[in-house]
C-alpha positions as CSV (number, residue, x, y, z in Angstrom):
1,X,128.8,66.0,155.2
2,X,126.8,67.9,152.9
3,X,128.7,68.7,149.4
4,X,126.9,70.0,146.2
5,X,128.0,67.9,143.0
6,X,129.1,67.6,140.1
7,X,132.6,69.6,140.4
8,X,134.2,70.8,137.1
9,X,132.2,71.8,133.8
10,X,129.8,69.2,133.4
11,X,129.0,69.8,129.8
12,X,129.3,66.1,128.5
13,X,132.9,67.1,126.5
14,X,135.1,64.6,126.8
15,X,138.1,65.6,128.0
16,X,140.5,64.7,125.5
17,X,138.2,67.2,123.5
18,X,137.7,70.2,126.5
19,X,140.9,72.9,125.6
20,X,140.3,73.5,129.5
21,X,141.7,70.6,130.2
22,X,144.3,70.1,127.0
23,X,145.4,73.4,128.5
24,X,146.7,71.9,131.9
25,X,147.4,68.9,129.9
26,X,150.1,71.3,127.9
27,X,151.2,72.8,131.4
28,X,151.7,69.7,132.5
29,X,153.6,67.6,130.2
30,X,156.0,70.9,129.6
31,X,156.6,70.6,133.4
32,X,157.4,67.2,133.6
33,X,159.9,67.5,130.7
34,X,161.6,70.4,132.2
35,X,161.5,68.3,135.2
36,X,163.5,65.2,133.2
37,X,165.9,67.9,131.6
38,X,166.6,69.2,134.6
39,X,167.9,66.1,136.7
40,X,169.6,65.2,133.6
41,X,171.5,68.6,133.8
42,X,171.9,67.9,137.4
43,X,173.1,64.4,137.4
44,X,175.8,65.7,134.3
45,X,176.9,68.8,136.0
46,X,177.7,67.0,139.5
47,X,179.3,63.9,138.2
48,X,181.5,66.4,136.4
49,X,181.9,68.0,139.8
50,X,182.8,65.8,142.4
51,X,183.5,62.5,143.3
52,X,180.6,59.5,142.5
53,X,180.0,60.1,146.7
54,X,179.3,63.5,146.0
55,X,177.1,62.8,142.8
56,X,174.7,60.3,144.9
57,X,174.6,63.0,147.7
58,X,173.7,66.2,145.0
59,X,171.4,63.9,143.4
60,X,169.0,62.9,146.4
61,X,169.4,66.1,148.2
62,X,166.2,67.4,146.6
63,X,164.5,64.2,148.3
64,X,165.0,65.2,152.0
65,X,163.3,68.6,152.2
66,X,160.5,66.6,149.5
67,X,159.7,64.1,152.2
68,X,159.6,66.6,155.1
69,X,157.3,69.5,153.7
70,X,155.3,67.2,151.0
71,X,152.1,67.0,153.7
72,X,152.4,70.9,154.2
73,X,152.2,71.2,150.6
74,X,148.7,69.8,150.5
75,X,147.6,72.1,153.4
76,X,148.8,74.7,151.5
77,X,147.3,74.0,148.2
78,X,143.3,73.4,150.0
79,X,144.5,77.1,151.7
80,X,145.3,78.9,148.6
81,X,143.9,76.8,145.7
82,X,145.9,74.4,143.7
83,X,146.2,76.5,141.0
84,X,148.0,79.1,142.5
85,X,150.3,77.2,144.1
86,X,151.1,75.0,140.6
87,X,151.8,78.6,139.1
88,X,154.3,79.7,142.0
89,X,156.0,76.1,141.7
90,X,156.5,76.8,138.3
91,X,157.8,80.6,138.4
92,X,159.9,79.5,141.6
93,X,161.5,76.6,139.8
94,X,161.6,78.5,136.4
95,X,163.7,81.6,138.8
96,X,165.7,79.1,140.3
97,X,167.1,77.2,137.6
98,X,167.7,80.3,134.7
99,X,169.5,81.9,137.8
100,X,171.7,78.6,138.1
101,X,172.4,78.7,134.1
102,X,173.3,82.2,134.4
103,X,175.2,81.9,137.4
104,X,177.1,78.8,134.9
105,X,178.0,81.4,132.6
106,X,180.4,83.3,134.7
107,X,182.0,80.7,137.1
108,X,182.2,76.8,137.0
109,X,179.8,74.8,139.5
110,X,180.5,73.4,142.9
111,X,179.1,70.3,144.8
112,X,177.7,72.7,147.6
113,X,175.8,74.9,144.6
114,X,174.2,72.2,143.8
115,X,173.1,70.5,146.5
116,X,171.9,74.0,147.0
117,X,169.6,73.9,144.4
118,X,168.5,70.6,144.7
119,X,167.5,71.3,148.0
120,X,165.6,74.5,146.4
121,X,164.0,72.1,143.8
122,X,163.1,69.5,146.5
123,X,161.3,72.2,148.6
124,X,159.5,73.5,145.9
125,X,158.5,70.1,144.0
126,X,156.8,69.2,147.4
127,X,154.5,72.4,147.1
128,X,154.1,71.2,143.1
129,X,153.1,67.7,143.8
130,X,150.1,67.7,146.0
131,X,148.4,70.8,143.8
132,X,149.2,69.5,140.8
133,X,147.0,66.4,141.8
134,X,144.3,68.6,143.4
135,X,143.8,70.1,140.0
136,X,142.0,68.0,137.7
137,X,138.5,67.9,139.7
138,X,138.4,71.7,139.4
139,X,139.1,71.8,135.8
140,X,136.5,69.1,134.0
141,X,133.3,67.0,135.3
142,X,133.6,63.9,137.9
143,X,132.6,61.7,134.9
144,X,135.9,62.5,133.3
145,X,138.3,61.9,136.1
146,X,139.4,58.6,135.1
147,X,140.2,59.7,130.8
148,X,142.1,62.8,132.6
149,X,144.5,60.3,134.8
150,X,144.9,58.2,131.6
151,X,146.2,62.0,130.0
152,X,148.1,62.8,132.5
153,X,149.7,58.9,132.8
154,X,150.6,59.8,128.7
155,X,151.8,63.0,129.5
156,X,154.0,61.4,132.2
157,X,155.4,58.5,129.6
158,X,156.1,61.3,126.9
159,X,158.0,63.3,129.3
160,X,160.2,60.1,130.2
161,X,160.8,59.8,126.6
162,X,161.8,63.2,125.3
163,X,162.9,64.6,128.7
164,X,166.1,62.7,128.8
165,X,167.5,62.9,125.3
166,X,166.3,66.4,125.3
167,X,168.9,67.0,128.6
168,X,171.3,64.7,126.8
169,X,171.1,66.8,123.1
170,X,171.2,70.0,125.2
171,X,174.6,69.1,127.5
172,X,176.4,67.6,124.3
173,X,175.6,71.0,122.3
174,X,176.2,73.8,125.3
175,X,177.1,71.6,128.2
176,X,174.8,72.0,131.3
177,X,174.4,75.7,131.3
178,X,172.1,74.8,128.1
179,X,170.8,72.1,129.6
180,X,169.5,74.1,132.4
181,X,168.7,76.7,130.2
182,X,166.2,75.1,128.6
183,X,164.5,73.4,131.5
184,X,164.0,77.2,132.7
185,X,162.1,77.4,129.3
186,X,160.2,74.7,129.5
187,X,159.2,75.5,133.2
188,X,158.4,79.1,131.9
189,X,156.2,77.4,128.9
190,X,153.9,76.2,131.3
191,X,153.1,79.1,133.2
192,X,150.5,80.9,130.6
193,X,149.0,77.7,130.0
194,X,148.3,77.1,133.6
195,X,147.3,80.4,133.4
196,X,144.5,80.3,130.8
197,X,142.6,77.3,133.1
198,X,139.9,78.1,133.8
199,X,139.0,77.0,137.6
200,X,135.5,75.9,139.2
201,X,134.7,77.3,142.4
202,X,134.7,75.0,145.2
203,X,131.3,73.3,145.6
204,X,128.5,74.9,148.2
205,X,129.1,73.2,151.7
206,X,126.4,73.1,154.6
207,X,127.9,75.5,157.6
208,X,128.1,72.7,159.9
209,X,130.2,71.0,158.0
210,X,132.6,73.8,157.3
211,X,135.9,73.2,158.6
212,X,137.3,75.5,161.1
213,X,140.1,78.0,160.5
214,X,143.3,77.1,162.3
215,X,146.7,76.6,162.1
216,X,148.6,74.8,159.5
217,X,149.3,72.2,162.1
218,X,145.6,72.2,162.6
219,X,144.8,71.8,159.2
220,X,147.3,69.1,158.7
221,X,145.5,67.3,161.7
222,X,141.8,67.6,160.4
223,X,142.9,66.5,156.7
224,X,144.7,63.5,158.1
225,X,141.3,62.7,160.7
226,X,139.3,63.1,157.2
227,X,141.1,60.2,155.3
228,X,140.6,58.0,158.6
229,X,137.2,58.7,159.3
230,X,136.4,58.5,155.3
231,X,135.1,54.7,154.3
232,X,136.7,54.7,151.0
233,X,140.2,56.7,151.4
234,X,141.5,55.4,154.4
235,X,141.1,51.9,152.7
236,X,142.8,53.4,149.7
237,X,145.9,55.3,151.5
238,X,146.5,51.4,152.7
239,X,146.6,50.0,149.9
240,X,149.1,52.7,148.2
241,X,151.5,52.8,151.4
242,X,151.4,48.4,151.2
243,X,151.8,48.1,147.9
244,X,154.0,51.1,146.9
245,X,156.7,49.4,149.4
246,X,156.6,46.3,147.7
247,X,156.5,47.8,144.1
248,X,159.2,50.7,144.2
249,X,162.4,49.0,145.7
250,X,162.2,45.7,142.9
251,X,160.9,47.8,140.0
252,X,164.1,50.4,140.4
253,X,166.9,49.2,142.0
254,X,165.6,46.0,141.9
255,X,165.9,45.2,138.3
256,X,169.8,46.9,138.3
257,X,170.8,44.2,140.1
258,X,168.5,41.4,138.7
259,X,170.5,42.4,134.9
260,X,174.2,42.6,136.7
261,X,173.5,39.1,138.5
262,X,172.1,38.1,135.3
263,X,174.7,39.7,133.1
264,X,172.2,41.0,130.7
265,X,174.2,44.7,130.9
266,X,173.1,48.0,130.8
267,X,171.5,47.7,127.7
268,X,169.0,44.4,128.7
269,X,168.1,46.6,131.6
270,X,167.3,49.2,129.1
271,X,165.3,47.2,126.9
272,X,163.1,46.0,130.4
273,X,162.9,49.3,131.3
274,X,161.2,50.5,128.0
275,X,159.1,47.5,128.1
276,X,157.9,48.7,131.2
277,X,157.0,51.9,130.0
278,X,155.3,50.9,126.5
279,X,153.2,48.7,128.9
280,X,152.4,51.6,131.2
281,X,151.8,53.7,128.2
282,X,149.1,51.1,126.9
283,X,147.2,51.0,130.2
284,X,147.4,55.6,130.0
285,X,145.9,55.4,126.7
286,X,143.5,52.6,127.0
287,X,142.0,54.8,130.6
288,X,141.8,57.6,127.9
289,X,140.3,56.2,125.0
290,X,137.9,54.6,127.5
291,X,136.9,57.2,129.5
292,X,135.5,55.1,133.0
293,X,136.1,51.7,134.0
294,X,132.8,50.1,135.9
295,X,133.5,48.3,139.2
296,X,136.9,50.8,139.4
297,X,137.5,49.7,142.9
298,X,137.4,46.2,142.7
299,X,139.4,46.5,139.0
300,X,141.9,48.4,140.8
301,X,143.0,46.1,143.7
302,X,142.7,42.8,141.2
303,X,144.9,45.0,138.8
304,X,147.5,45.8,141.8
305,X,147.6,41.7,142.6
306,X,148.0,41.0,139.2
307,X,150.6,43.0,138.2
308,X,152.3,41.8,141.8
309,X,152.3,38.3,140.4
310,X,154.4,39.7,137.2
311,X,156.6,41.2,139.6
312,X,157.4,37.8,141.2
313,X,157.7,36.6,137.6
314,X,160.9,38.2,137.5
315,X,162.8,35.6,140.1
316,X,162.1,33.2,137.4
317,X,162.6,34.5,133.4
318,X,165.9,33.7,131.9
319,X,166.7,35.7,129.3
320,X,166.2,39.4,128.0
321,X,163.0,39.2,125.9
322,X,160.8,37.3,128.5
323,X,161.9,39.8,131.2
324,X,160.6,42.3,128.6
325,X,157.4,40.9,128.2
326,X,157.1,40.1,131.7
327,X,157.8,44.3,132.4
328,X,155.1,44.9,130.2
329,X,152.4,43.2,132.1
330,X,153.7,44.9,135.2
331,X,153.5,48.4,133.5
332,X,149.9,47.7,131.7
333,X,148.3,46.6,135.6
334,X,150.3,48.6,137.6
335,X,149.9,51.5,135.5
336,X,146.4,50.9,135.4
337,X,146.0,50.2,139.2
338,X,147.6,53.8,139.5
339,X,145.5,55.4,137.3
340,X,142.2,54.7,139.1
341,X,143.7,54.9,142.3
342,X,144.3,58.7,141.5
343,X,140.7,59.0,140.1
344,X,139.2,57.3,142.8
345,X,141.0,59.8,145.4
346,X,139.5,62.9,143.3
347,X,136.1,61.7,143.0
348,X,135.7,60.8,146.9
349,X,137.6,63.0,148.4
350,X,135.7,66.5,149.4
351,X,137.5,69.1,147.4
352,X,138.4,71.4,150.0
353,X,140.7,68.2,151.7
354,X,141.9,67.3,148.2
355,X,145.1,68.8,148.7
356,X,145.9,66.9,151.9
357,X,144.6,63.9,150.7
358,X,146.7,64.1,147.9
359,X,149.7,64.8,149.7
360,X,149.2,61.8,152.0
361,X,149.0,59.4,148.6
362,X,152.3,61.7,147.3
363,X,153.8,61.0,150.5
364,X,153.7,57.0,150.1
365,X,154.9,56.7,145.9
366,X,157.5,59.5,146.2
367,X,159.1,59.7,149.7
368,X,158.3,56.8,151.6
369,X,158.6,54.1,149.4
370,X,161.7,55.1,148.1
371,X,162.9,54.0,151.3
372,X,162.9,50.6,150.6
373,X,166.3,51.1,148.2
374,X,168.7,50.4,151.6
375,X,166.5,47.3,152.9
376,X,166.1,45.8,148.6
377,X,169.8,46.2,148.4
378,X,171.0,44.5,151.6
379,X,168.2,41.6,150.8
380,X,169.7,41.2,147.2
381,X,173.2,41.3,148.9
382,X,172.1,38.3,151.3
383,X,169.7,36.0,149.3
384,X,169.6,37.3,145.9
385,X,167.4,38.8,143.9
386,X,164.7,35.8,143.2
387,X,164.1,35.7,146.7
388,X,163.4,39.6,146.9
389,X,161.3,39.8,144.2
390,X,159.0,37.1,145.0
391,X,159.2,38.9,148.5
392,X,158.2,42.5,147.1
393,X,155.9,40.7,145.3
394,X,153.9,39.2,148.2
395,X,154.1,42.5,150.0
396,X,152.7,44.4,146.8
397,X,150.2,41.6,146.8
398,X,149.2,41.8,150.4
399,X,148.1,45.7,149.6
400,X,145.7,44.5,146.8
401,X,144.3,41.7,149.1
402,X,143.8,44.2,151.6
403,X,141.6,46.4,149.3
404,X,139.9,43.1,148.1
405,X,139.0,42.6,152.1
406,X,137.7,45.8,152.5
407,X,134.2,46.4,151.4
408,X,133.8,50.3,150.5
409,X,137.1,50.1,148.4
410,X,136.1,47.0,146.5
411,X,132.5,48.5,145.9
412,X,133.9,51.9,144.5
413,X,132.8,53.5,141.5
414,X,133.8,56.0,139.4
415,X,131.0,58.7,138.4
416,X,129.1,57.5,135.1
């Protein structure tokens, strides 16, 4: 395959210091907040509704059409550019939710209305998700891939922060018409932002190369031959779908049940949690300070193994503050694991498969994995939740190993 290089504005700006990028930066990170107010809204507005049944069911509606349309997404977003897609995400999702606080205003919600629009939400976040991580190759140089995952891993963290008291403040003052009112806003914040970007044109590609027009289907089919025939991203999509199975299910439900068999309440939990994300926060900023990370494949999968061994930790602290610490490590390697894991996919993938490629990774961390809830809860429910973790552990562990095995992955590197 013949591609011209470098992709992006290779004028040796950092990115930190590019407004192209602190642009989509902005975009992004008032997204993502709208995104936290929004399922605060949600979660407040249905367990006000209906029964705790219905509550569960409004809440992962938005999952099921997610799951199901997520690789179209990424078809779509190499068809019609990401950008364009991230913008109609945005105005669809901005519509959608001021029509729900308006609706609000003039008669009280039921459970059906809002499984509605989680459904809505669900459809349109799996559009969102795959162009959104299409993006940053278009908007800055190859060499800056890496310091752009560690902005957008800070961006992430600051929107778990201020999203949820934001959704909290907002309900408390003007219940969840205001609530939702103001994830509209925040959606609608984004949109001249993502707007101003400026957007490289895809890179010259030899005519034999050029992939044929077809179908979606087809399309779907040639992106998902591409990551098998690649060297480098099959390898990686293995290590994501292994390791995201054995990190998901101990890290969220997981640790509920790890504080009620421990009786450390809701409020150790919280303290793990937030250790988690200072941890996860550190490994963001130290990818953006940094700006590349030599050897990134190898560093990746020993990162992934190490912060599997933290995970197992967690059969074994027994109290509070060492769970704490021990969330911390997790957060710092797996964050970092993540980090170049997205980088690596955006430097070898071909930009006009990013989108599918993207979607495939999507696929794994936000609708597969989650799948793992049932089979960590009836394993928790049978041996405990030592056992499990040191289980999730070894199958988060086995994904790193694999990566280790495999030479093109542990030989990767990001651009200098």
């Amino acid at each position: 395959m013949t591609v011209t290089l470098p992709v992006g504005d290779d004028t040796g700006r950092p990115a930190h210091r590019d407004g192209n990028v602190l642009r989509w930066l902005g975009a992004y990170a008032a997204s993502m907040i709208g995104d936290s107010v929004y399922y605060m809204a949600l979660a407040w507005a249905a367990a006000r509704t209906g029964s705790a049944a219905q509550t569960g069911l409004v809440l992962a509606a938005g999952s099921i059409p997610r799951a199901v349309l997520l690789l179209g997404g990424g078809v779509l977003a190499d068809r019609l550019g990401p950008r364009r897609v991230v913008v109609a995400s945005d105005t669809a999702r901005c519509l959608v939710i001021l029509g729900l606080a308006g609706t609000l205003l003039l008669t009280s919600p039921t459970v059906w209305m809002l499984i509605a629009v989680a459904l809505v939400f669900g459809a349109v976040d799996a559009l969102f998700l795959p162009a959104v991580g299409a993006l940053p190759p278009r908007i800055t140089a190859a060499s800056q891939l890496a310091r752009v995952q560690g902005m957008r891993g800070l961006a992430t963290r600051t929107a778990n922060v201020v999203g949820a008291p934001l959704g909290g403040v907002a309900v408390a003052l003007g219940g969840p018409v205001l609530a939702f009112a103001a994830a509209g806003v925040l959606f609608a914040v984004s949109l001249p932002l993502l707007l101003a970007v400026r957007m490289s044109p895809l890179p010259a590609r030899d005519p034999a190369d050029a992939e044929p027009a077809g179908t979606a289907w087809r399309e779907l089919a040639d992106g998902l031959g591409y990551i098998r025939r690649h060297p480098m991203l099959g390898p990686l999509m293995l290590v994501v779908a292994v390791s995201e199975l054995g990190f998901v299910g101990p890290l969220n439900l997981g640790l509920i049940l790890l504080s009620d068999e421990r009786g450390w309440g809701a409020s150790g939990m919280g303290w793990v949690i937030a250790a988690f994300g200072i941890g996860a926060g550190a490994s963001a900023l130290l990818l953006t300070v940094r700006g590349r990370v030599p050897r990134a494949g190898l560093v990746m999968c020993l990162t992934v193994l190490v912060g599997a061994v933290a995970i197992a930790a967690f059969a074994y602290v027994p109290s509070v503050p060492l769970a704490a610490g021990v969330a911390v490590l997790v957060g710092l390697f797996a964050g970092l694991g993540g980090a170049l894991c997205g980088a690596l996919t955006q430097t070898a993938a071909d930009p006009a498969y990013l989108g599918r490629v993207t979607s495939v990774s999507t696929l794994f961390t936000h609708a597969l994995a989650p799948l793992s809830y049932p089979v960590t809860g009836a394993a928790v429910a049978l041996w405990g939740t030592g056992p499990v973790f040191v289980a999730s552990a070894s199958l988060c562990a086995a994904g790193a190993m694999a990566g280790l095995l495999l030479a093109p992955l542990r030989s990767a590197e990001l651009p200098g």
